[in-house]
N, C-alpha and C positions, 0 to 999 in steps of 0.2 A: 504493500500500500504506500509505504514511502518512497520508492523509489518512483511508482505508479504518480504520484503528486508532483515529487519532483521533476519528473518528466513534463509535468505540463507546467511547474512555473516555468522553466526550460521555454517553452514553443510561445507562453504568453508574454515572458521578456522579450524573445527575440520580434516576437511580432508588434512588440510596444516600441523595443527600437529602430525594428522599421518603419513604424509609422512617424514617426516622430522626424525620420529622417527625411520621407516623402512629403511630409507637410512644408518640413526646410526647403525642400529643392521648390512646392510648389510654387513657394516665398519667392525662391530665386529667378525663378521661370517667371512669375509674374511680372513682379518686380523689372526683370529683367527688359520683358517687350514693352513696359509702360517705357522706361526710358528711350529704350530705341524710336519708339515711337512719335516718343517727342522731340527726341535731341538730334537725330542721327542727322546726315547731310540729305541722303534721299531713302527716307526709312520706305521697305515695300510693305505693302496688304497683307494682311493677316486673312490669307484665304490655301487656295489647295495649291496653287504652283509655291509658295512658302512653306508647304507640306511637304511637297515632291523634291523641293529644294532641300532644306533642311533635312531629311529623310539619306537623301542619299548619301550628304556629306555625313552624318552621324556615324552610317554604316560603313562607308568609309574608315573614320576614323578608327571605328574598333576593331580592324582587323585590317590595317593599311597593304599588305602583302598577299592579303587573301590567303595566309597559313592555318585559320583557326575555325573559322563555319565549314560547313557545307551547307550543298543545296536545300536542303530539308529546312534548316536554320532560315537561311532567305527568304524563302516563303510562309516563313511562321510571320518574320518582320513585318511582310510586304504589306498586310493585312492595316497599316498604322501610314502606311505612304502617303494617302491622302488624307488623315486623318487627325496629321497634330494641331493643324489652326482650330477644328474642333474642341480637341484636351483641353487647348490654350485658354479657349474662350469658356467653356466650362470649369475650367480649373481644377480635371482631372487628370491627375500627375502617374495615375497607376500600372499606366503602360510601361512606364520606362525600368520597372521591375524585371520584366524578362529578359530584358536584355543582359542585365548583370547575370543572372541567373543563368542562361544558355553559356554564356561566354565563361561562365567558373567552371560549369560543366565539361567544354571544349578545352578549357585551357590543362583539367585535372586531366581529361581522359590523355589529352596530348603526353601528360606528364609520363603515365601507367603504359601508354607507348612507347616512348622513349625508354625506360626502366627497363622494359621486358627483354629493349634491341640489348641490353647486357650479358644476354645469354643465346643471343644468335651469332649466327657466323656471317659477318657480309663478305659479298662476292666484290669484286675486283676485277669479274676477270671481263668485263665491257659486255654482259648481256642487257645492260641496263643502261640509260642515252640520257645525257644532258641535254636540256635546252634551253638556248639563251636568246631569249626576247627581251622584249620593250615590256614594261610594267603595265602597259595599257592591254597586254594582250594575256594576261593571266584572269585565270577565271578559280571559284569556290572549288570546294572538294565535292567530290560527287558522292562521297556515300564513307564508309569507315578505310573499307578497304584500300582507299584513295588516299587518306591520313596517314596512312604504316606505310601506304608505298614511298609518300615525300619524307616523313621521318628519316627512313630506311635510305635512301638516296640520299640526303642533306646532311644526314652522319657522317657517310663514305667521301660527301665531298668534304666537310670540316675535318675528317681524319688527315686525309690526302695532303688539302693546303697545310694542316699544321705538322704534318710529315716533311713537306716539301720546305719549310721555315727552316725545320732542323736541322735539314741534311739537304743543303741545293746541289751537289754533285750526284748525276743520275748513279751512275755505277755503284756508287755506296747507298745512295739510296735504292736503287733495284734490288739487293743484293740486302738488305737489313730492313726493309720494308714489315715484314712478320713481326719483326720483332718490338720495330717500332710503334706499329698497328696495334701491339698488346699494352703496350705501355701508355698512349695515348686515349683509345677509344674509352675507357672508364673512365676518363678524367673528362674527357668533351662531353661525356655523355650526363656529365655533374654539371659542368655547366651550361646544357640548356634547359637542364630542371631547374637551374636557379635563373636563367630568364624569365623563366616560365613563374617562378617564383616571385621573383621581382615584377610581375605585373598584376599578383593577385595584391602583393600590397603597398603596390603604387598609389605614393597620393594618400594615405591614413586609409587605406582599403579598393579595392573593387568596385564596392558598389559607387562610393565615393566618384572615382575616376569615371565610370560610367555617366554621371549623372553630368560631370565639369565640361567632358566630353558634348553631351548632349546641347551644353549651354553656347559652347564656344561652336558648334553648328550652327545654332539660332546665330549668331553674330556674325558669322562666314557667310553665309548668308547674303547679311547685308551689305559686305565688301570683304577683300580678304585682310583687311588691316584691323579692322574692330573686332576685336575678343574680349571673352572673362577673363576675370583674373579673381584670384584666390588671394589671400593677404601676403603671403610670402610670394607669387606672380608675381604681383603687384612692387614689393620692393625688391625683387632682382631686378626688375625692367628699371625702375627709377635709379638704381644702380648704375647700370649702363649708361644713362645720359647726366649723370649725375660728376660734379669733380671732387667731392667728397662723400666718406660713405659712413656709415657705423659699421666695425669688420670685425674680423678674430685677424685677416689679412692671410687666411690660411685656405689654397685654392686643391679641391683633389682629384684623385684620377681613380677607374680601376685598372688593375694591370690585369695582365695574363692568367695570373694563379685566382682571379675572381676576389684578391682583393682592395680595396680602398687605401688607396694610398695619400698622401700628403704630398702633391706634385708639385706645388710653389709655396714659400713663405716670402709676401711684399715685405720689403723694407722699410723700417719705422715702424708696422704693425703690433697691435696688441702680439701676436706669436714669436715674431721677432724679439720685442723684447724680454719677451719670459726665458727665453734660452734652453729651454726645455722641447722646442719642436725643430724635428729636422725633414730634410726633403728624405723620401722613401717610407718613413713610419707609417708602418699599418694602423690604421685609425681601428680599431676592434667596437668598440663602443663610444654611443652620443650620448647626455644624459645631462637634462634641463631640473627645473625645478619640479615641472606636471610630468615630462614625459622622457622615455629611454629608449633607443634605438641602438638596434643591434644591427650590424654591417654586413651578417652574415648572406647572402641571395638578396641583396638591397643593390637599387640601381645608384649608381654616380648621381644622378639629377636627383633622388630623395634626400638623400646626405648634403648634399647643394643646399636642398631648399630647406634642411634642419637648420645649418650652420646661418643661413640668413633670415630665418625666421625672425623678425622683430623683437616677440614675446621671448627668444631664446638669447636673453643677451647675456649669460653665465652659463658656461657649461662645461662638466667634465669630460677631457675626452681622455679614453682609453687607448694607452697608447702601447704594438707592440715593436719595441726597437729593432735596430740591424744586428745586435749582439743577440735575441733572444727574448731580452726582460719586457716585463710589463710595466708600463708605468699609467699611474691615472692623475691627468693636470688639470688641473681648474683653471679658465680663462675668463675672462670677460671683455665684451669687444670695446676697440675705444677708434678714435675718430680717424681716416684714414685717407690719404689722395686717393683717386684712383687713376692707379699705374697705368691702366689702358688711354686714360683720359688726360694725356699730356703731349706737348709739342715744341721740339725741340725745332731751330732753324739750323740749318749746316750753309758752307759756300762751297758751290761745284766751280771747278777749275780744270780751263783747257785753254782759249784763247783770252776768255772774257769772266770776271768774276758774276756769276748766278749765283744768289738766293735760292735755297730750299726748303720748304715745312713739307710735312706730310702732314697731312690732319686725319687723327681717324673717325670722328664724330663731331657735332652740336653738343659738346656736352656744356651743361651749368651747372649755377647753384641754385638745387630747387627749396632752400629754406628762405631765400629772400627772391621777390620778384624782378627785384635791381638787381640781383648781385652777379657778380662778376664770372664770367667762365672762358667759352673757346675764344672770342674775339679779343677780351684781354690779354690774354697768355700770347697773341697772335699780335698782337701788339707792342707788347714785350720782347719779343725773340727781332722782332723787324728791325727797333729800336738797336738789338744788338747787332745784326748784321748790315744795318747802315755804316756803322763803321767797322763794317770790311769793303765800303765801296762800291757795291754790288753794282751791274746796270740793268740788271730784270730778278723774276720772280718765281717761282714753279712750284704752284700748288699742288698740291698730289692729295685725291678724293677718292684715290682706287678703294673699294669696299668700304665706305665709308655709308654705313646707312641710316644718314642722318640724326635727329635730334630736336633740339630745341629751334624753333622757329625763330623768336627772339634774336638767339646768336647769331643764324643767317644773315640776317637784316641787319646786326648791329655787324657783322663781318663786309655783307656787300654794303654798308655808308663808307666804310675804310676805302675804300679804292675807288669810289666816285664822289663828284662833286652834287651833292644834293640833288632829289630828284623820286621819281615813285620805284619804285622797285616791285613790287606785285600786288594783283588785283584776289582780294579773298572774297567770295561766293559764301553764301547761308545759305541753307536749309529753303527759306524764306523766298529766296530768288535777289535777295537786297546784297548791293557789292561794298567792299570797302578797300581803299586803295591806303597801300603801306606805303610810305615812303620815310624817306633818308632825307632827315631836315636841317642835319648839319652842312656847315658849307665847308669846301677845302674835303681834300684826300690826304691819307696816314703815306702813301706811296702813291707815285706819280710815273714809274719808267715801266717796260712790256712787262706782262706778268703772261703765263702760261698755267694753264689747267689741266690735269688728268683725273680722266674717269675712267669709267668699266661699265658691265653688265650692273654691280652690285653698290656702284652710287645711287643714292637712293633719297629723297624727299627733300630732306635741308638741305645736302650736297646741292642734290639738283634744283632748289630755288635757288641756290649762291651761283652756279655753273650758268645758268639759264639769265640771271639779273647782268652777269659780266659778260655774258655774249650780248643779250640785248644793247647794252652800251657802248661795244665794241670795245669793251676793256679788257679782253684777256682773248687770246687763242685757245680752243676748247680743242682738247688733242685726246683722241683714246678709241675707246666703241663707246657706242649709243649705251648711254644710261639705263636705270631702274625699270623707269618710268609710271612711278607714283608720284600724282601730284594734289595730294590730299592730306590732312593736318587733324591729329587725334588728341584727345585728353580724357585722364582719366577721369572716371563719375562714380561715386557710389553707388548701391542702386536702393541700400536707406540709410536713414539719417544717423543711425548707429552703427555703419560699418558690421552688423551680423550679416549680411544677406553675399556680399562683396561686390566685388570693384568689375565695370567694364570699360574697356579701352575703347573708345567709340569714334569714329568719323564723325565728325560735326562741319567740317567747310571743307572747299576745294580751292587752290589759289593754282594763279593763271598770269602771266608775262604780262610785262608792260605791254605787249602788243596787244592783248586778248586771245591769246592763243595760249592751248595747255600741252606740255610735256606728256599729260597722263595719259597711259597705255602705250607711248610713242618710245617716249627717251627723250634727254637733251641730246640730238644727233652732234658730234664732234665736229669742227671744223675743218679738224686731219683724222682722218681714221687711220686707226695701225691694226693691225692684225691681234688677235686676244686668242689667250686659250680657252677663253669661255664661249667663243663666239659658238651660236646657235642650240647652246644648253638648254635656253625654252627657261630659265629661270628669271625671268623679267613678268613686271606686273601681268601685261599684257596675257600670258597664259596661266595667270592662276583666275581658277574659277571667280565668276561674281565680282570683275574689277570694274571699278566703273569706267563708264566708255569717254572715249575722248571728244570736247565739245570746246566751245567758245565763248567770249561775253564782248559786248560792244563796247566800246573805249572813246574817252576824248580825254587823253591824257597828254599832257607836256611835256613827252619825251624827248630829251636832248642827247642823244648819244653821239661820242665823238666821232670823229671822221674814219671812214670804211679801212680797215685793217686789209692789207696786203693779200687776202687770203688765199688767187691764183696763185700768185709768185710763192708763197710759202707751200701751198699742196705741191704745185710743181717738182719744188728741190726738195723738200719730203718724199716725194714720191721717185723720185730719182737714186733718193739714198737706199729706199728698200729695195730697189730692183736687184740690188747686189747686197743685200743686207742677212747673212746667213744666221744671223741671231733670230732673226722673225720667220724667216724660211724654215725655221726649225720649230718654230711657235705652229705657223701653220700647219706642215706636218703632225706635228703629237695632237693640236685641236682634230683632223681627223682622223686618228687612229681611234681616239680617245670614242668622237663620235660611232665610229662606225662598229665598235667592240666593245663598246660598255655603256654608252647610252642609249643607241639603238640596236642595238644586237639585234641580228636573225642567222644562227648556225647553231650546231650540235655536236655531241662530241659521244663516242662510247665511251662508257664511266669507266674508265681504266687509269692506272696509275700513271701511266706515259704520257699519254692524253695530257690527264690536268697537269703532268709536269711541263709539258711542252707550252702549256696553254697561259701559264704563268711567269715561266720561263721570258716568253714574246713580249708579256707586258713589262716587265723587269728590264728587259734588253731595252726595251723604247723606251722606257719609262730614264732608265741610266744614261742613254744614248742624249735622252734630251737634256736630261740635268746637266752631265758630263758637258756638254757637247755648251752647253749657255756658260758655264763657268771656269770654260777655258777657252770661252771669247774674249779675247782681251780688247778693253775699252781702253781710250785714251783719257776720257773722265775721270777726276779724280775729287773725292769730298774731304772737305777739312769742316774741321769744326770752328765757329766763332773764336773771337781771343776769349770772350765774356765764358764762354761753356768750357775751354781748356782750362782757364780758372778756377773753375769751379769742381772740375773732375778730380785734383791734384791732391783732393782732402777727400776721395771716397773710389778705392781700389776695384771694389765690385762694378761701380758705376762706370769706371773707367775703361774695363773688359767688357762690357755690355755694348758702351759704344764703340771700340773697335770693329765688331762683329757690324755693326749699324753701318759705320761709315764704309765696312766694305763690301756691305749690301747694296748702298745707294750708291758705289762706284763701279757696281757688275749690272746693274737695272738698266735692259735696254731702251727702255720706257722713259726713265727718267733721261738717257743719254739722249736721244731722239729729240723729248721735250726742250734741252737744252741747245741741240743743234739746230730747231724751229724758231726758238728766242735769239738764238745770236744771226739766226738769216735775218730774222724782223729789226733788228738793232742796226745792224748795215742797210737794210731798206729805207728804214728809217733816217740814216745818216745821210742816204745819200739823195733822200727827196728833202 
């Protein structure tokens, strides 16, 4: 009879705490579309293409690879397609139950599969055939038997590659293959039950993830830039665009053996000065005031998102050394730069002294609305390399995917003489034009820009404002091509429900024309290893499309830049430029064998050696083959920054590595050889 009782308080806890949970999410769901609805830049209908929308992307999400349903699963779903603007509007949240539920079921049986493959023998000997497509052309599993046969094959290929790691000479590998095969497959076979593991309790659970998932659909939806966010989301992103942070300053990895390691410790950091953390330490255990995590089948991005957790600012971490011992240190985080979020100027030297930043972000200070970030620091370093005499400038935007809007605009006033800078769009249809109201520029002689596929928003208002003025030469491939502007929103007044990153306006060139979906197109295009990756706005689902707004603005931009004569001798230097010739090359290899794949292979040992073998050979051939280009460019550092190196050793080895980065970059050499054409055009008109 007692155990009989206890069984059922058993089933009426768990179904109190699922209820309780369903009513949270229904909070958040709600909650959620009211604000889209009101704020977003073009929020859609709450009708059945928002069903079908929303619907797919979810299913998407929960199984991105299609390794985990089958078809049976699919058609359970399908039933809910047309049917969540319904839920929505009723504020019946009980659907999204099954879904956790099928997927724990898929992920466990996955497990009990895997497990079992420990006591079979796989074959080797190519009865069995790889295929390598495009992701668009994989489809669900069809039934059980379909599950054991990709397990069974995805083991044999994880064996092979991590055979092939150990031992890349074929002969000793053909020839100790058995043996390596035994020592190996129990241990791969550990770690994909602990992926597997790691997603039942990703995110404080299952269900949890499922439910975050569902919400960050509803926001995809309405563009691919608006998402949820969860409270620790919410400050890793602010992180990012941020120049200070609250840290432990302790960033980690998982290695190979499955586990957590300590991959950097920042300088100045709370970790740094404890003296008790080193790079390599197995982090074993987290452990806050409310809560304790254990590292063991835990992803990288959970441990992430413990260590920044707001509410986590003390915590023990478990730590086990390089010698063996355990130690447990108590930290607590304190106030921190961030290291990503800093810019340093160098002077490139060949015939002509050039100016260099790289910028990698928009980052600010988001505790005051004034306060100081990318533009200052950008102002700063300029200041230092005026007196290296420079006679231009070379921005460098590559990857850089934006930021704070603010610092754009206080970055494009710097290098023009007062004027609008870009047109922002509402919701509303009502425009507001930004402009630069100070007069006089920080700099005054050529400046150069590079971009890429993965300059992205702020970049691209800052790239877009200095071509429309004819202030700068835009050198690279075509841009992001977002050009829309987010902030964060609660979605209530107490921060329980959480935060969504929402689209609220679109900004648009002095002209009235928008970048978005398109790119800021470069002035000189140069060849990219990214070209035709498909990862620009323009191919992620639901981006918004690109349009226009009418203008009667006062644009004075100065007189028309050289741009034939500099394409021309640009384009002249690559005809013989075997640095890009080799860019090209690996872009299609790259393309034609691992992003679009369509070939096959019989699953044999030789096979994948050979087949890995080819990518290593090109892979070498191109690295090799770039870094023993030798450039005539060479970077020095300001007087102001060797100064400053001569009191911190680590600092100092960090930037050698730098400046001989920025003197092998044929990117940056190019841009330099585009600025000293423009410098002589310029002289001699």
């Amino acid at each position: 009879m007692r155990l009989f009782l206890l069984a059922w308080l058993l089933i009426i806890s768990s179904i109190t705490v699922f209820s309780q949970s369903e009513v949270q999410f229904c909070k958040q769901l709600t909650a959620l579309n009211k604000v889209v609805q009101t704020s977003h830049f073009k929020p859609k209908l709450l009708n059945d293409s928002l069903s079908k929308g929303v619907y797919d992307l979810f299913i998407e999400a929960l199984d991105v690879n299609k390794t985990i349903f089958i078809n049976e699963d699919i058609a359970l779903f399908k039933a809910d397609e047309y049917k969540i603007d319904d839920y929505i509007n009723a504020n019946d949240c009980s659907f999204i139950s099954k879904y956790a539920t099928v997927l724990r079921e898929r992920i466990l049986h996955s497990k009990s599969i895997i497990e079992s493959l420990n006591n079979e023998i796989l074959d080797y000997s190519g009865k069995d055939t790889l295929y390598f497509f495009s992701k668009s052309k994989t489809q669900y599993f069809e039934d059980d038997l379909d599950i054991r046969k990709y397990w069974n094959k995805h083991l044999r290929y994880l064996i092979i590659s991590e055979a092939i790691d150990k031992d890349s000479i074929w002969s000793s590998l053909e020839k100790n293959f058995s043996t390596i095969e035994k020592e190996l497959k129990p241990k791969i076979i550990q770690k994909q039950i602990c992926l597997l593991d790691e997603l039942l309790q990703k995110n404080s659970g299952l269900e949890n993830t499922v439910k975050e998932l569902f919400l960050n659909a509803y926001t995809s939806y309405q563009d691919p830039n608006s998402t949820f966010f969860n409270e620790v989301d919410k400050s890793l992103y602010e992180a990012t665009v941020s120049n200070n942070i609250l840290s432990f300053g302790i960033t980690t990895t998982k290695n190979k053996d499955g586990d957590i390691v300590i991959a950097h410790i920042a300088q100045g950091s709370a970790a740094s000065l404890n003296g008790n953390f080193e790079n390599n330490d197995v982090i074993k255990s987290l452990t806050s005031k409310k809560h304790i995590l254990e590292t063991y089948c835990v992803s990288n991005d959970d441990v992430a998102a413990f260590i920044n957790d707001e509410k986590n600012q003390t915590v023990i971490f478990k730590l086990k050394k390089q010698n063996g011992s355990i130690q447990e240190v108590e930290l607590t985080k304190g106030q921190l730069k961030n290291e990503e979020n800093t810019v340093t100027g160098f002077v490139l030297q060949q015939d002509t002294n050039i100016g260099y930043i790289s910028i990698p972000g928009f980052y600010t200070d988001l505790e005051s609305p004034n306060g100081l970030g990318l533009a200052n620091d950008i102002a700063k370093e300029l200041y230092k390399l005026s007196k290296e005499n420079i006679d231009g400038l070379v921005l460098d935007l590559r990857f850089n995917g934006g930021g704070s809007m603010k610092e754009a605009a206080d970055l494009s006033g710097m290098f023009i003489n007062r004027g609008p800078l870009s047109i922002l769009k509402y919701s509303n249809g009502e425009t507001f034009t930004l402009k630069d109201l100070n007069r006089g520029s920080l700099f005054q002689k050529p400046i150069a820009i590079i971009i890429n596929n993965y300059s992205a928003s702020a970049s691209e208002f800052f790239a877009a404002a200095m071509q429309d003025y004819n202030r700068a030469v835009i050198i690279g491939s075509p841009s992001h091509g977002k050009s829309s502007a987010q902030v964060i929103l609660p979605l209530d007044a107490q921060n329980n429900l959480g935060y969504v990153k929402l689209t609220i306006e679109a900004f648009y060139r002095v002209t009235g024309k928008s970048h978005q979906s398109i790119g800021v197109i470069p002035d000189i295009n140069l060849p990219s290893l990214y070209d035709n990756f498909k990862t620009n706005e323009l191919y992620n689902k639901y981006a918004l499309l690109n349009d226009s707004v009418s203008v009667n603005l006062k644009h004075l931009p100065l007189k028309n830049l050289p741009l034939s004569a500099l394409q021309s001798k640009s384009s002249k230097r690559l005809e013989t430029h075997k640095g890009f010739e080799m860019v090209k090359k690996m872009n299609k290899a790259i393309l034609d064998n691992y992003i679009n794949p369509d070939f096959n292979y019989a699953l044999t040992l030789e096979n994948l050696f050979h087949y890995f073998e080819t990518y290593k050979n090109e892979w070498q051939e191109f690295t090799n083959g770039l870094s023993e280009f030798q450039l005539e460019l060479v970077a020095n550092n300001s007087s102001d920054t060797n100064e400053l190196l001569q009191y911190n050793e680590n600092n100092r080895l960090l930037n050698g590595d730098i400046l001989k980065d920025i003197s092998s970059d044929i990117y940056i050499e190019e841009a330099y050889n585009i600025l000293q054409d423009l410098i002589n055009l310029n002289a001699e008109n």
